[in-house]
C-alpha positions, -999 to 999 in steps of 0.1 A, spaced: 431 205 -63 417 185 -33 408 155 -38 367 152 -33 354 137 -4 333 104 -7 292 107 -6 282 89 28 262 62 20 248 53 57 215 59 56 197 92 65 187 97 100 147 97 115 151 138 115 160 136 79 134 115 70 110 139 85 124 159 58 123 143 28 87 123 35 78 163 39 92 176 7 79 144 -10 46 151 1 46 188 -12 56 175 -50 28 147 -47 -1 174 -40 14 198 -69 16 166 -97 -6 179 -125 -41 155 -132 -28 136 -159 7 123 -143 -13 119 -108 -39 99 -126 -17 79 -145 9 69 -114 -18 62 -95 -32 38 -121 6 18 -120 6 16 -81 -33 1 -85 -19 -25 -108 18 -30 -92 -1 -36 -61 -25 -62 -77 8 -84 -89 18 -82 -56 -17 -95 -49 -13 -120 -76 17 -137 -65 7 -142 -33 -25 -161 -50 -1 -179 -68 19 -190 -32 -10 -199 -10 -25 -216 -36 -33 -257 -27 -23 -249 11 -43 -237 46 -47 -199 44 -52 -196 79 -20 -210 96 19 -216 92 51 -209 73 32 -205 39 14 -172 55 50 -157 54 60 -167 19 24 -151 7 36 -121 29 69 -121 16 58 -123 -24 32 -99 -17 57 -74 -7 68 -73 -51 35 -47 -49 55 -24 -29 88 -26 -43 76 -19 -78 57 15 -64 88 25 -42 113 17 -65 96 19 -101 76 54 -89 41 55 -84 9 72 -66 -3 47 -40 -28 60 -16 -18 39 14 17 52 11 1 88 5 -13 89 42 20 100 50 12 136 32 -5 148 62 28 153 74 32 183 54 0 194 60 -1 196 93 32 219 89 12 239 64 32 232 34 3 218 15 -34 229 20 -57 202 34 -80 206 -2 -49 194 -20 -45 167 6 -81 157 -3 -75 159 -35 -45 137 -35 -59 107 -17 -92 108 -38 -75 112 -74 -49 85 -64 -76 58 -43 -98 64 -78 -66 54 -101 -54 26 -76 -89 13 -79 -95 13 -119 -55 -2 -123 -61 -28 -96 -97 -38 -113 -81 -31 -151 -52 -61 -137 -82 -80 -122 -99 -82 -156 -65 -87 -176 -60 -119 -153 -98 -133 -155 -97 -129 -195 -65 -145 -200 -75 -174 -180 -50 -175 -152 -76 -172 -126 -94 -208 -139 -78 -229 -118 -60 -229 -83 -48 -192 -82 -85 -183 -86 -101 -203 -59 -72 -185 -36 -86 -152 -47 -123 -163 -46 -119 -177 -10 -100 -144 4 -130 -124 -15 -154 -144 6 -131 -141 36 -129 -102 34 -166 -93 25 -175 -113 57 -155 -91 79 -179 -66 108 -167 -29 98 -147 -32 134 -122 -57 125 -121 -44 86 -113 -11 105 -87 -18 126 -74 -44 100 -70 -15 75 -55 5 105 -30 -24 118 -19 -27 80 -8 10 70 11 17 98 36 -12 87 32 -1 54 40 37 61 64 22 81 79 2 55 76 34 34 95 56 62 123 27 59 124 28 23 133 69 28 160 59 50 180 40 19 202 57 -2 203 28 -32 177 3 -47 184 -27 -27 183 -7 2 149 4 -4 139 -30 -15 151 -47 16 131 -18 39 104 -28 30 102 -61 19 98 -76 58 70 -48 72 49 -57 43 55 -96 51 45 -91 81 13 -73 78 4 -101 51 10 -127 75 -3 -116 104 -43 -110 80 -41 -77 82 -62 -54 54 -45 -33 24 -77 -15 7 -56 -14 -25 -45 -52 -26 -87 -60 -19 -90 -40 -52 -78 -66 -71 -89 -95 -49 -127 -91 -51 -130 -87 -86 -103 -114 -93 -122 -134 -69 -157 -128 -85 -145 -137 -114 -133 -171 -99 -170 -175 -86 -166 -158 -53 -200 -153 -36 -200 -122 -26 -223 -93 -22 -218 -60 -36 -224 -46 1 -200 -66 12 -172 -55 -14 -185 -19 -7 -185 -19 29 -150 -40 31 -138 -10 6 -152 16 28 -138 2 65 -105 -5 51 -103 25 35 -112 45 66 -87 21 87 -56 30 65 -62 63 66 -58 64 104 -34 37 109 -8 56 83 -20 93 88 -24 88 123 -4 59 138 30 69 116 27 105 101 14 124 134 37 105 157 68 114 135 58 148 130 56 153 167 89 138 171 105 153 144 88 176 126 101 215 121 71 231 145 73 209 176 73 222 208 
C-alpha cells in the first residue's frame, strides 16, 4: 500500500475562506431555537469576561492614553477566543452571514432572524455576567469604577461617533474572524485574532456586545447614566457593527471572492 500523504497544515487561502465563512453561515441560520438561543447566551457572557478583564487591566491607570490601552486591548481579546475557539453565536461575528445571503444560500428572513435571536441572547448573557459580577462583589472596588467611568464615557457618545465607532470596530473584528477561518489548529485561531481585537480596543473603538456588560456592570458601580443614553449607545453601535462587518468585510470579500462575481 502507499504510504498516505501528509494533511497540509498551511493555512487555507482568501478563496477558501470565502467558502467556509459561506457554509458556516448556512448552518448558523438552520441552528434550531433552543441551541441558537443558548450559544448566543455563552458568546454574551464569553464576551463580557473579555470585558471584565480588560476592567481588571485599566484599572488605577489613564484610560485615555498609552501602553496600558494595548494590554486592555490585548486581554479583552479572551472574549473572542473563547467564542471562536469554545463555539458560540456572537452577533458581531454573525455580520459575516450576509455573505451567504447575498449568494442566496440563506433567505434574508433567516438572516433576520439570526442576528435578532443571537443580539437578544448576547444581551441577557452579557447582563446575566453583569449581575453575577455586581452580586459577588467584584465590581466594589477599582474594577468597578473602570466600568462605571467607560459607562459614562459611552452613553455620552453623539449617535455619529457611536456609529462609526460600532462600524470601525466590526470590521477588525470580522476581520479577526476571517483570520481565525484561515487557521487550521487552536493556537492558530487564537493568534488571528488576538491582535485585530487589540487593536480595535485600543484605538476606543465600539463592540455593542462588550457595552452589554459594561453599562450594567457600570450602573451597578454607580455609573450615572441615563437609560436614553444606554439605549441610544445600544442602538448606534448596533447599527455601526452591522455595516462595518456586513458591509466593510462580508460585501467586499464576496465581490472578490465569492461564487457569483462577475
Amino acid at each position: 500500500m502507499p504510504a498516505e500523504q501528509p494533511q497540509s497544515h498551511d493555512a487555507y487561502r482568501p478563496a477558501e475562506i470565502a467558502a467556509l465563512i459561506e457554509t458556516a453561515g448556512v448552518a448558523k441560520a438552520a441552528l434550531p431555537l433552543h441551541r441558537m438561543a443558548t450559544l448566543a447566551l455563552l458568546a454574551g457572557a464569553f464576551i463580557g469576561f473579555g470585558a471584565a478583564f480588560w476592567c481588571v487591566a485599566m484599572a488605577g491607570v489613564d484610560p485615555s492614553y498609552g501602553p496600558a490601552r494595548v494590554l486592555g486591548g490585548v486581554v479583552f481579546a479572551l472574549g473572542l477566543i473563547l467564542v471562536v475557539v469554545g463555539g458560540a453565536e456572537l452577533f458581531t461575528g454573525n455580520a459575516l452571514m450576509v455573505m451567504a445571503a447575498v449568494d442566496g444560500r440563506i433567505t434574508p428572513g433567516a438572516l433576520l432572524r439570526n442576528w435578532g435571536i443571537v443580539w437578544l441572547g448576547n444581551f441577557v448573557g452579557a447582563v446575566g455576567l453583569a449581575a453575577a459580577f455586581g452580586l459577588s462583589g467584584l465590581l466594589d472596588g477599582p474594577m468597578g469604577d473602570t466600568a462605571a467611568r467607560a459607562a459614562e464615557a459611552k452613553a455620552g457618545l453623539d449617535p455619529g461617533a457611536a456609529f462609526l465607532r460600532g462600524a470601525l470596530c466590526n470590521a477588525l473584528v470580522c476581520l479577526a474572524v476571517w483570520l481565525s477561518f484561515a487557521a487550521r489548529t487552536a493556537t492558530d485561531k487564537i493568534l488571528a485574532v488576538l491582535w485585530p481585537v487589540a487593536g480595535f480596543v485600543a484605538m476606543g473603538m465600539e463592540h455593542s456586545v462588550a457595552n452589554m456588560f459594561l453599562f450594567p456592570a457600570g450602573i451597578w458601580a454607580g455609573a450615572e447614566v441615563t437609560a436614553g443614553g444606554v439605549a441610544g449607545n445600544l442602538l448606534w453601535v448596533s447599527l455601526g457593527n452591522i455595516v462595518g462587518g456586513a458591509g466593510g468585510v462580508a460585501l467586499a470579500y464576496r465581490y472578490a471572492f465569492g461564487a457569483k462575481r462577475g
